[in-house]
C-alpha positions in Angstrom: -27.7 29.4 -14.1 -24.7 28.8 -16.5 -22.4 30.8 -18.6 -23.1 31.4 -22.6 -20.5 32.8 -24.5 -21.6 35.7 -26.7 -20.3 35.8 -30.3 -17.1 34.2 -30.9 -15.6 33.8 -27.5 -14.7 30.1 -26.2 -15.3 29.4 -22.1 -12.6 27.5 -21.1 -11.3 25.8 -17.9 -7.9 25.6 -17.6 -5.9 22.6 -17.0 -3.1 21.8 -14.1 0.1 21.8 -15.7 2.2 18.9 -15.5 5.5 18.7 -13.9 8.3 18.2 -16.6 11.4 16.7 -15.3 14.0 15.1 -17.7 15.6 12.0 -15.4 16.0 13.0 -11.7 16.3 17.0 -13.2 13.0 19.0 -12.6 12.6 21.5 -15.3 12.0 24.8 -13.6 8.9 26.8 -14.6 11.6 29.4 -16.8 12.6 26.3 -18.7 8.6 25.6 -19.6 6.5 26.2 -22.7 4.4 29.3 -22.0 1.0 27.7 -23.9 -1.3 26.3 -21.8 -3.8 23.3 -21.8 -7.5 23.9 -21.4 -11.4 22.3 -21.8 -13.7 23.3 -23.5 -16.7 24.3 -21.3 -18.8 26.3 -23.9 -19.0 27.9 -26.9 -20.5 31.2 -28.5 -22.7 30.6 -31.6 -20.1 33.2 -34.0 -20.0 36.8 -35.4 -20.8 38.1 -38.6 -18.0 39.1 -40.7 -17.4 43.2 -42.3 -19.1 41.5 -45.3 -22.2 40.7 -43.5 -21.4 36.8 -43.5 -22.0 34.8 -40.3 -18.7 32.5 -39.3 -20.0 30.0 -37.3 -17.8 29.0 -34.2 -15.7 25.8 -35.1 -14.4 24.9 -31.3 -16.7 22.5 -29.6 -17.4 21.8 -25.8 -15.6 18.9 -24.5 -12.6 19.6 -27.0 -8.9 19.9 -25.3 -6.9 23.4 -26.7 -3.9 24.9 -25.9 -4.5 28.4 -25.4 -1.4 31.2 -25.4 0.2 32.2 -22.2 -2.2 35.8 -21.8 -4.9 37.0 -23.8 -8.0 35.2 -21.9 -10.2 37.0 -19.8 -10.3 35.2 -16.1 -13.2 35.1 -14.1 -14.7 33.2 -11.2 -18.5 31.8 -11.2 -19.5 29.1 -8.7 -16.1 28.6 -7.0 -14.6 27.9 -10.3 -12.0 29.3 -11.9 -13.0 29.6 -16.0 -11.3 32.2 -18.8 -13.3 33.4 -21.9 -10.9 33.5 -25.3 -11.7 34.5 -28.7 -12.1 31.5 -31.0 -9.1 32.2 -33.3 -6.9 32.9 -30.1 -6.5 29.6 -29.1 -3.4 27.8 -31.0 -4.4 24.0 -31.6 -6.6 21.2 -30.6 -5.3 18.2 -28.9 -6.8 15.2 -30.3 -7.9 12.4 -28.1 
């Protein structure tokens, strides 16, 4: 069994944060940026539009996002900890 997203929702796993430190100084988590980096595990096919038009997801598995502080749905499945997003939710794409 696996998880498919359903219209226009992204399954994402959600990266360990690095530690910032600037020098010997470690930046406390207050002094952090509050986006978040994540994987893309899977992706819903889209939605159709008030129009009637289909809008075909963009995001593709295997892509690296950052993803805003809340607004993902977390969830558990197979000991592993994943959150579900809506596509235009997520903020960027890092490029490799």
């Amino acid at each position: 069994m696996k998880v498919i997203p359903k219209f226009n929702n992204v399954l994402v796993k959600v990266l360990p944060e690095e530690e910032q430190s600037m020098g010997s100084i470690i930046v406390p988590d207050t002094g952090k940026d509050k986006s978040r980096k994540a994987e893309v595990i899977a992706v819903g096919p889209g939605f159709y539009n008030v129009n009637g038009i289909f809008i075909k997801t963009e995001t593709k598995v295997g892509e690296i996002v950052v993803l805003p502080k809340f607004g993902a749905s977390n969830f558990q499945y197979d000991g592993i900890d994943y959150e579900l997003i809506k596509e235009n939710d997520i903020l960027a794409e890092i490029e490799k």
